[in-house]
KOLLO-933287 format. One record per residue (C-alpha): y negated, z negated, x; residue number from 1; chain. Coordinates in steps of 0.5 Angstrom, whole numbers. Layout:
BEGIN
> v	w	u	num	cadena
> Y	Z	X	NUM	A
...
! end
This chain:
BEGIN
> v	w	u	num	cadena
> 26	50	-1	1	A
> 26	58	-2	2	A
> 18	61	2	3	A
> 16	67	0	4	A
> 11	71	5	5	A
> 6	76	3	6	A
> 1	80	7	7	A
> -7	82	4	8	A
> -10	87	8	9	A
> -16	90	7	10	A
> -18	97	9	11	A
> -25	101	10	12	A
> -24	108	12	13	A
> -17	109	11	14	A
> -17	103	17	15	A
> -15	96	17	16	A
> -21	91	18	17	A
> -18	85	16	18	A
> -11	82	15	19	A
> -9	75	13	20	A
> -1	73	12	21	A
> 1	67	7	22	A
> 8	64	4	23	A
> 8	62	-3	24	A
> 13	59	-7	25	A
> 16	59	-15	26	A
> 17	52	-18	27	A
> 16	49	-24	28	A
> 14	42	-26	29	A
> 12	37	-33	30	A
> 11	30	-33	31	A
> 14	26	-39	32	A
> 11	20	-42	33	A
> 18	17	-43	34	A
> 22	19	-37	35	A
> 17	21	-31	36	A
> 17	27	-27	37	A
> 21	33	-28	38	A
> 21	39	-22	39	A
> 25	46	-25	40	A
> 28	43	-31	41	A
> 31	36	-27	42	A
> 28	29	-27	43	A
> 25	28	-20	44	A
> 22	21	-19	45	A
> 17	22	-13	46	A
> 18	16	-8	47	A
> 11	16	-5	48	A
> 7	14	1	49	A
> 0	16	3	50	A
> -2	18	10	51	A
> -9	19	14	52	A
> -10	24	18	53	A
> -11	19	24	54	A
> -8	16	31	55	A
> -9	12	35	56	A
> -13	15	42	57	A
> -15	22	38	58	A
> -17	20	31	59	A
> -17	26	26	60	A
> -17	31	32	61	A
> -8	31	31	62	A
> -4	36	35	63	A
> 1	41	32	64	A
> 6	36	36	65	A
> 4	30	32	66	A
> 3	33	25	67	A
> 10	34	26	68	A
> 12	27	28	69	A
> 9	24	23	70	A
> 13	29	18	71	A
> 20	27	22	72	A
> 18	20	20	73	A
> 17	20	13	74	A
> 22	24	12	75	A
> 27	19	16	76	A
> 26	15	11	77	A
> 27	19	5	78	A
> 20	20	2	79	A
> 19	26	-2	80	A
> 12	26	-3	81	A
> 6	24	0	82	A
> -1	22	-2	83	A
> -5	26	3	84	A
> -12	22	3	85	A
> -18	22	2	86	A
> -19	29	4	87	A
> -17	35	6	88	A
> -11	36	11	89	A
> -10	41	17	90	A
> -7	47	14	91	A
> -1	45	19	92	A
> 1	39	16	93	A
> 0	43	8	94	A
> 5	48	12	95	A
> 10	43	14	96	A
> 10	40	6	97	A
> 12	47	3	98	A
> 17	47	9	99	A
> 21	41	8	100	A
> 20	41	0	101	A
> 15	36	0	102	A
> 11	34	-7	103	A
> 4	34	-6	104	A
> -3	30	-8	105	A
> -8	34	-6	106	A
> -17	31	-6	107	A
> -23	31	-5	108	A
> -27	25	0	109	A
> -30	22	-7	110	A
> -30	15	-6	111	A
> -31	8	-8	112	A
> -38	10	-9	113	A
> -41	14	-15	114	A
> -48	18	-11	115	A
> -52	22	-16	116	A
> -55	26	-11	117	A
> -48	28	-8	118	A
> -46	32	-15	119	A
> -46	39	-13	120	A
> -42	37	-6	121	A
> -36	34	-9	122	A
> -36	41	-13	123	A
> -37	45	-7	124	A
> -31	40	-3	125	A
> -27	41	-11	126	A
> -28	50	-10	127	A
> -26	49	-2	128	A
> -20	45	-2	129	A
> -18	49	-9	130	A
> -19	56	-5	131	A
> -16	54	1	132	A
> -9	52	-1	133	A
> -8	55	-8	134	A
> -2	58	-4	135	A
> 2	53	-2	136	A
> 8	50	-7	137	A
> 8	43	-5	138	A
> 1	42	-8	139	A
> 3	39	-15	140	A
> -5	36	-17	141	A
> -12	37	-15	142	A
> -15	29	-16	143	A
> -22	28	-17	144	A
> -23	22	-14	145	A
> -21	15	-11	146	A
> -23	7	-13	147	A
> -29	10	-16	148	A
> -31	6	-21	149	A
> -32	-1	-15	150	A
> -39	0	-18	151	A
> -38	0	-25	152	A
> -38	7	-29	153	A
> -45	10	-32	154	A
> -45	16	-35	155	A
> -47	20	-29	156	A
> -41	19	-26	157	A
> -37	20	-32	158	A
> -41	27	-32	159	A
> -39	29	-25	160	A
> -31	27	-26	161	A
> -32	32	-33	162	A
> -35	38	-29	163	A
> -30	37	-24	164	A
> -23	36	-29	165	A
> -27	43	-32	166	A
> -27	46	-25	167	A
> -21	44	-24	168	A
> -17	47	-30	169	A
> -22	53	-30	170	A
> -20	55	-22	171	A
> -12	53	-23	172	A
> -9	53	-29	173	A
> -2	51	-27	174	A
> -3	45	-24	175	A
> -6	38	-26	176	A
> -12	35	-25	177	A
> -11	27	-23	178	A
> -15	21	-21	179	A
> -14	15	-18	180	A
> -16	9	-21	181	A
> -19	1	-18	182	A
> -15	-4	-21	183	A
> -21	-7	-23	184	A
> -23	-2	-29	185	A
> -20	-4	-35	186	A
> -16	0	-38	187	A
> -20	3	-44	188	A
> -25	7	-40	189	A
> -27	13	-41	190	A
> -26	15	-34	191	A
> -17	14	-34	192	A
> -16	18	-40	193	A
> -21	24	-37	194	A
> -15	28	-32	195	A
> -9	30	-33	196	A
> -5	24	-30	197	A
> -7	18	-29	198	A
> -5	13	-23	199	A
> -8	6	-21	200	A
> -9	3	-15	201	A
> -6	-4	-16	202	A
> -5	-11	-10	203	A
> -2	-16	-15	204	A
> 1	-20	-10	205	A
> -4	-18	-4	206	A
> -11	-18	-6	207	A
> -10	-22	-13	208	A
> -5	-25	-16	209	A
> 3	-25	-15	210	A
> 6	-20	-14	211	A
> 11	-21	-22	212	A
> 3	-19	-23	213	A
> 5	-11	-22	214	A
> 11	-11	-26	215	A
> 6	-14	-33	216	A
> 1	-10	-32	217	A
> 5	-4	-33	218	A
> 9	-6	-38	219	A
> 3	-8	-41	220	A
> 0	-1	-39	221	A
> 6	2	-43	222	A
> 8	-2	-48	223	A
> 0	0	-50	224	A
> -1	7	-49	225	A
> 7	9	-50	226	A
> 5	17	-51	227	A
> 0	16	-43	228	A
> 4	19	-36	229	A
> 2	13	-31	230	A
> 4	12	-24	231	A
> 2	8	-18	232	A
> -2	11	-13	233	A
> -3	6	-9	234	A
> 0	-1	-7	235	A
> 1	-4	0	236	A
> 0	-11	4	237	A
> -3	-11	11	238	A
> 2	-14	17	239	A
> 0	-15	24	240	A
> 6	-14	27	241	A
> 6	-19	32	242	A
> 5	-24	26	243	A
> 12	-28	23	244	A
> 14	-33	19	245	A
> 19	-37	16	246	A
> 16	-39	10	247	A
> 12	-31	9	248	A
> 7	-32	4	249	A
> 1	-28	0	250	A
> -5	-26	6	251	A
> -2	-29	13	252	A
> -1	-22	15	253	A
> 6	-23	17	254	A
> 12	-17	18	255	A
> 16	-22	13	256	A
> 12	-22	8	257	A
> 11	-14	9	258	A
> 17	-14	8	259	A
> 19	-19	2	260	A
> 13	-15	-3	261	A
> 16	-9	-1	262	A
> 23	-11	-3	263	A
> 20	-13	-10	264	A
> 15	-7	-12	265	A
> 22	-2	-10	266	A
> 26	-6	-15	267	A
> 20	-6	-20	268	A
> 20	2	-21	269	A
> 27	2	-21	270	A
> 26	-2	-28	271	A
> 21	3	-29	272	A
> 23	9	-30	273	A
> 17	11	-34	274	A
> 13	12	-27	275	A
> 12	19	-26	276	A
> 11	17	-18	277	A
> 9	12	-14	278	A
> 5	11	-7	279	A
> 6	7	-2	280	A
> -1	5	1	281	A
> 0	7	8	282	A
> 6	10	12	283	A
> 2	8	18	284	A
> -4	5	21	285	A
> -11	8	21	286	A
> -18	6	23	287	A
> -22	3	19	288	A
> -28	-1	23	289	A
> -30	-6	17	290	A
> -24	-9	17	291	A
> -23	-15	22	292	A
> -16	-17	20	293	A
> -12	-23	23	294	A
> -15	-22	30	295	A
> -13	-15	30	296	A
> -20	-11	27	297	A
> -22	-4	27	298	A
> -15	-3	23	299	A
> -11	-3	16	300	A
> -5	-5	17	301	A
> -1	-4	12	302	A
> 1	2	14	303	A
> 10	2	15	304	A
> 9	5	23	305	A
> 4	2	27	306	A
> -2	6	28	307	A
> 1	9	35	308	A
> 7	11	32	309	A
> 12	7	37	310	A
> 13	2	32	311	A
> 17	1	25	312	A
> 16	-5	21	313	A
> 22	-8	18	314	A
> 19	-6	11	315	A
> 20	1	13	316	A
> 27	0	13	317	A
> 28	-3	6	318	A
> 25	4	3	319	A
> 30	8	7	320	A
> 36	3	5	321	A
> 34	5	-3	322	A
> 30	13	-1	323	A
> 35	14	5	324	A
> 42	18	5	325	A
> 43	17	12	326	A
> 47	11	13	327	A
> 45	6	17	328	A
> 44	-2	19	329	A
> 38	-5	20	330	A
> 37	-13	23	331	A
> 29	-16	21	332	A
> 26	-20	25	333	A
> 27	-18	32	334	A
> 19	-20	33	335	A
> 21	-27	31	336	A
> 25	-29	37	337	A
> 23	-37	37	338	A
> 25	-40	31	339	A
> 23	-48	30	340	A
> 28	-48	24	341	A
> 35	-51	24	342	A
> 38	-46	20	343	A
> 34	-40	19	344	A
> 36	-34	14	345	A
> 38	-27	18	346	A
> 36	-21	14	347	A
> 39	-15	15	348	A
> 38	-7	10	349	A
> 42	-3	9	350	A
> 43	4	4	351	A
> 51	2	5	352	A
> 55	-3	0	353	A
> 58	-7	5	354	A
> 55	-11	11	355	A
> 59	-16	15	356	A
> 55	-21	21	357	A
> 56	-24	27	358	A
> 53	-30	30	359	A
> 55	-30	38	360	A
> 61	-25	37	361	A
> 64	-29	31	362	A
> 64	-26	25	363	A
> 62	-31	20	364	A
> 61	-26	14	365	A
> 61	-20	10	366	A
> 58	-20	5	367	A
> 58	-14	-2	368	A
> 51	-12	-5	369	A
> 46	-6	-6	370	A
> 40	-5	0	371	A
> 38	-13	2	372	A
> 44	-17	5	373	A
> 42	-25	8	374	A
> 46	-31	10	375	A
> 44	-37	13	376	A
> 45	-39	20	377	A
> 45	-46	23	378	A
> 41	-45	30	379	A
> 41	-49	37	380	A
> 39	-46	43	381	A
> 40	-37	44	382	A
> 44	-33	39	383	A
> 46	-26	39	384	A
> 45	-24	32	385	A
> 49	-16	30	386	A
> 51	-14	23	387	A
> 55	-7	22	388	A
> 58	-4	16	389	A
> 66	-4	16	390	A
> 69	2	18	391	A
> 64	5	22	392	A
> 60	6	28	393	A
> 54	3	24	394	A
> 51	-3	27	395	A
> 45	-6	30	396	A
> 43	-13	34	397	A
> 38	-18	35	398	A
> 37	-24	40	399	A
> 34	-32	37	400	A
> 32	-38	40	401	A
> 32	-44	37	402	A
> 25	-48	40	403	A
> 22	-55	38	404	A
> 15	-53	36	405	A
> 12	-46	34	406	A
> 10	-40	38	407	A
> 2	-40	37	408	A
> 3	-31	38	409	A
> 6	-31	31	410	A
> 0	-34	27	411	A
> -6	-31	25	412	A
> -10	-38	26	413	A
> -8	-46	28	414	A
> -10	-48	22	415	A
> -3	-44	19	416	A
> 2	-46	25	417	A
> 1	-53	22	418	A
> 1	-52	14	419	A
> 7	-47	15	420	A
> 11	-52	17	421	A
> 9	-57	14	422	A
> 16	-60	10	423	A
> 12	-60	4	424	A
> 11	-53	0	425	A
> 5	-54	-2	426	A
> -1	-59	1	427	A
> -2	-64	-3	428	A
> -9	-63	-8	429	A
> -14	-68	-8	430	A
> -15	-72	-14	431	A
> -20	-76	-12	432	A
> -26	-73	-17	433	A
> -29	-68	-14	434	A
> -28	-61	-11	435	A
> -24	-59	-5	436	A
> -22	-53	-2	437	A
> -15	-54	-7	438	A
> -19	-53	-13	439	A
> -19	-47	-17	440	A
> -24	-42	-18	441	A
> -24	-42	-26	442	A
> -26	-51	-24	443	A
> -31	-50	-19	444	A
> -34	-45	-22	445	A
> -34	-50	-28	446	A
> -39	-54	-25	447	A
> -46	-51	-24	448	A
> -47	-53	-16	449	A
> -40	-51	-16	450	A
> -42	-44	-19	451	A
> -48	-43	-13	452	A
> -44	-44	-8	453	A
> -38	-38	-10	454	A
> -44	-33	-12	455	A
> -47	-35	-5	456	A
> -40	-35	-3	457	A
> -38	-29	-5	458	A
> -44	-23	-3	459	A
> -43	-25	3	460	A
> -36	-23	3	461	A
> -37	-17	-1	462	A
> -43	-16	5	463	A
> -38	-16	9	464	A
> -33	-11	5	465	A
> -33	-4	8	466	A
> -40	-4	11	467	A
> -43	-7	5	468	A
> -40	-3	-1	469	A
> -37	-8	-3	470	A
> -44	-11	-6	471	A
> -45	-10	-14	472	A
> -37	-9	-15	473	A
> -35	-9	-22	474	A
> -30	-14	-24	475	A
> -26	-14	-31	476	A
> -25	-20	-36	477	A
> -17	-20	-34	478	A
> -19	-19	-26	479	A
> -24	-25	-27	480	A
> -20	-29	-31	481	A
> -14	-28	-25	482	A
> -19	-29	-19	483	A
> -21	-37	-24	484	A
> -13	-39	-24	485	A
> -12	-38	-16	486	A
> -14	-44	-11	487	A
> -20	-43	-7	488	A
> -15	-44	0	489	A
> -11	-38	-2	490	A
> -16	-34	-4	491	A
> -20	-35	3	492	A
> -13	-35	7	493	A
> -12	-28	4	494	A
> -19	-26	5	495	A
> -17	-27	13	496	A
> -21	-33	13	497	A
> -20	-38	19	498	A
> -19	-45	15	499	A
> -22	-48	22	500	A
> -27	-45	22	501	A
> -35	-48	22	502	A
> -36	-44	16	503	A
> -30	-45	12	504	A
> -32	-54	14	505	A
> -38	-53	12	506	A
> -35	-50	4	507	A
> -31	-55	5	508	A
> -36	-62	6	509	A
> -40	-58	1	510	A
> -35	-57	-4	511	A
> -33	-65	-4	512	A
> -40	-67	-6	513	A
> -39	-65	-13	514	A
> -36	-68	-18	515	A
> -31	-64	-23	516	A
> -33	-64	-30	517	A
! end
């Protein structure tokens, strides 16, 4: 983009005694209802990631040299927005996105939690954040907060969001107020219409639900409010990278399942083309001290690159085969050498249109497609796996192993070796009259020694949620009724929950003592 560069200087006397220098830029910008956002007059989908301000070894403390790391990498894979989190960055980084065109969302640390004595702060956090980077043209929006409603909306919250949209418009009447919704807030509420744009945070497919659920919900969203601009500002699920599977499934953790909802949400937005942007949460691993996820705690994993920027997962890859217009061939599943299957799936990403494999040196396929190319490989011993593009230097390798039992480092606990290679897809459900583990949520709690147990059961969870901010969550009719079609198991195995542990068999035995109505 074209940056512009002014010099203030401020003189006493006849002498300077102060200068400052800045780069501004000249854009324009709309979001349409109907057809999303439009920069300088052209339609201009934002394909979004977020990113924390944080490292592995340093913290918050980045250096020059990372910021512009971490912005090489972003850009490799072909995103043109960022989601700067969940407060001001380093005017470094702001920088690098006037630099290299990147459309920005800039906020302010109000989140989760509505504190009433916090008012006149987040005022302060609104005018600081406003004043110090009005000139930098990445920035499109000023957001007013993130997740807020966790503990239900009171007319004080929606009081302090009101001062803050009003400030917002007051200080920079040329760009747009936006927030950040929890998917647990109805849609009605007062609070989604209050700023210019609106984005929700939503984990079908992780947290709740499956992940078809993203696309109902937004059709739902839009066939409601046709006239309303609405994109995703949030949506993700956390991959151990050392965690693999055959079968991937929602809550083990692993890459293959990273990559497997990636390649659904990527093909929910090109359907959609109403989404004024969307922001995959997050390019990279960061700290987060409440979580203890899968035998790796202190970290959110969901994050495309590992918390020490070494690493790309795989689902890295599939944005850059739809985002990316650099040509490349990318091979999944590198970390999972040891595969007990006889014939195993070979996936390989690519932005090309054609990808021919080898299996030991022999071409057994080429196949024609649009970003996901897969074929089905009978194994015995080791291979050398390679897919290239026709035509080209293109191509990347891998080797496997065929192996008689499962390698316990891919497996999140011992209770998921055995269930994920069980021949069967899903373990049988007791039909012996009484509650078990496999029973829905919606019939246990259908039983009144059954509900006791799920409320008992779910304040020592929400205790142990983000240092107890998951306590007195407010969870909407359509969440609830969600949560009650889903099987107890699952919902404990995508809370990171070990199904061998004492609790979880305590649960158990407890469960199987209550008969079902």
């Amino acid at each position: 983009p074209y940056l512009y560069h002014a010099t203030a200087t401020v003189y006493r006397n006849g002498k300077a005694c102060d200068q400052v220098q800045t780069h501004f830029g000249c854009r324009e910008y709309h979001f349409d209802p109907q057809k999303g956002f439009f920069l300088n007059g052209r339609s201009y989908p934002l394909h979004g990631v977020s990113r924390h301000q944080d490292r592995a070894g340093v913290g918050n403390a980045l250096t020059k040299k990372m910021h512009e790391e971490d912005m090489g990498l972003i850009l490799s894979m072909g995103a043109n927005s960022i989601r700067l989190a969940h407060y001001q960055h380093d005017q470094t980084f702001y920088d690098l996105c006037d630099e290299k065109g990147i459309v920005v969302w800039a906020e302010i640390p109000y989140i989760t939690v509505h504190m009433p004595k916090g008012r006149a702060n987040t005022i302060e956090q609104m005018k600081d954040l406003i004043v110090q980077n009005y000139n930098h043209a990445s920035i499109i929006c000023w957001a007013i907060s993130n997740e807020i409603s966790l503990q239900g909306v009171t007319e004080d919250l929606l009081e302090n969001h009101r001062i803050l949209n009003d400030l917002i418009h007051q200080m920079d009447p040329g760009r747009v107020s936006a927030m950040a919704n929890l998917f647990l807030l109805e849609t009605d509420s007062p609070l989604v219409s209050l700023p210019d744009i609106r984005g929700y945070n939503l984990y079908y497919g992780w947290y709740v639900g499956e992940m078809e659920d993203n696309d109902a919900w937004f059709d739902d969203f839009h066939a409601k409010y046709p006239d309303t601009v609405i994109g995703l500002t949030e949506y993700g699920a956390d991959a151990v990278i050392t965690l693999q599977s055959p079968k991937p499934e929602k809550g083990d953790y692993t890459e293959s399942y990273q990559a497997l909802y990636h390649e659904h949400m990527l093909e929910m937005f090109a359907k959609r083309p109403y989404l004024w942007g969307t922001y995959c949460w997050n390019m990279f691993e960061f700290a987060a001290a409440g979580r203890e996820d899968a035998g790796d705690p202190g970290k959110n994993h969901k994050g495309l690159i590992t918390f020490d920027r070494k690493q790309k997962k795989d689902a890295f890859y599939i944005y850059k085969a739809w985002w990316s217009k650099e040509a490349f061939v990318h091979l999944c599943g590198k970390r999972y050498h040891d595969r007990i299957e006889e014939v195993t799936q070979v996936k390989a990403y690519s932005n090309q249109k054609e990808v021919t494999f080898l299996v030991d040196g022999k071409e057994v396929a080429t196949q024609k497609g649009e970003h996901v190319f897969t074929i089905d490989v009978p194994i015995c011993g080791i291979h050398k796996i390679e897919a290239l593009v026709p035509g080209t230097n293109l191509r990347d390798e891998m080797e496997i192993s065929k192996v008689s039992s499962p390698n316990p480092s891919y497996f999140a606990s011992a209770d998921k070796v055995r269930n994920w290679f069980d021949e069967k897809e899903e373990e049988p459900v007791e039909d012996n009259g009484y509650l078990s583990l496999n029973s829905t949520m919606g019939e246990i709690q259908a039983q009144p020694a059954g509900a006791i147990i799920i409320e008992k059961m779910m304040k020592q969870m929400q205790k142990k949620t983000a240092g107890g901010m998951g306590e007195n969550v407010t969870i909407s009719p359509a969440m609830q009724a969600m949560i009650a079609r889903q099987p107890l198991k699952k919902l404990l195995q995508q809370g990171g929950m070990d199904l061998e542990g004492e609790e979880i068999k305590a649960l158990s035995k407890a469960l199987s003592q209550i008969r079902k109505g």
